[in-house]
C-alpha positions in Angstrom: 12.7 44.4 38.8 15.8 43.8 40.7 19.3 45.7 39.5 20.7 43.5 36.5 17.5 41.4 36.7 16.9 40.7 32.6 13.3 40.4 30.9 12.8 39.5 27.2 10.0 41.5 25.4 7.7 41.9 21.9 5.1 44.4 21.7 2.9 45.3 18.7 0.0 47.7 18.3 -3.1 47.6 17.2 -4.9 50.6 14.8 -1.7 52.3 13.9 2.0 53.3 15.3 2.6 54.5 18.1 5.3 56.7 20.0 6.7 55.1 23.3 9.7 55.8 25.8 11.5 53.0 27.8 12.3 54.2 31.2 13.1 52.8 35.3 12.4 55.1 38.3 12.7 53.8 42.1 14.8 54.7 45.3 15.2 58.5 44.1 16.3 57.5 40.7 14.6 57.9 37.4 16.2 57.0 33.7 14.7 57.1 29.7 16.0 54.2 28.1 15.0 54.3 25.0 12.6 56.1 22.3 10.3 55.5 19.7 8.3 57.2 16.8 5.6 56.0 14.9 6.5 52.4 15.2 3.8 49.8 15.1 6.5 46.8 16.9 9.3 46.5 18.9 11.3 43.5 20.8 14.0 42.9 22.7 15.5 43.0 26.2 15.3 45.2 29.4 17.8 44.9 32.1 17.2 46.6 35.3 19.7 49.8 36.0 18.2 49.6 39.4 16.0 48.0 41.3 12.5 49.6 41.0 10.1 49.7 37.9 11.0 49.1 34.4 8.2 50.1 31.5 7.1 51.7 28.7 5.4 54.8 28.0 3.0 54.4 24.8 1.9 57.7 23.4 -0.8 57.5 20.5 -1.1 60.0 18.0 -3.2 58.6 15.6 -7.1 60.1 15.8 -8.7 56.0 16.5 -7.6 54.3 19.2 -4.9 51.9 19.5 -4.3 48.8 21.6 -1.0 47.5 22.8 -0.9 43.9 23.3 2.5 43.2 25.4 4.4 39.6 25.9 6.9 39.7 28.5 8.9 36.9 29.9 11.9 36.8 32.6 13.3 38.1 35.9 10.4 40.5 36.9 8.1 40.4 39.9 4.7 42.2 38.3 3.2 43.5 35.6 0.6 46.7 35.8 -1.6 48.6 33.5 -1.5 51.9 34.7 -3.4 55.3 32.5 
């Protein structure tokens, strides 16, 4: 995303809570946002610190696995899945 660029999100797992962190990194610079524990939803807005990559880290803690379906929507160029 693009410095001030704004994106609207809702997430919601699947199988049980989860742990995540909110965070940008890109052009030497890296941030947490935000944190999260043992929440099973979240919503809201992300706007860019800096130009480079906004996302989420999703930790699971639960012993089954858990899927994270993501709806995003706004100023952002692409989305990737990465493990």
């Amino acid at each position: 995303m693009e410095e001030g660029a704004v994106a609207t999100f809702v997430w919601a797992s699947v199988g049980g809570p989860l742990h995540f962190d909110t965070h940008c990194d890109g052009n030497g610079n890296s941030i947490s946002d935000e944190k999260g524990r043992g929440l099973p939803k979240d919503e809201g807005e992300r706007e860019a610190d800096f130009t480079g990559n906004q996302g989420w880290f999703f930790h699971n803690r639960n012993d089954n696995d858990v899927t994270v379906v993501l709806r995003v929507r706004g100023d952002y160029g692409e989305l990737n899945k990465v493990f």
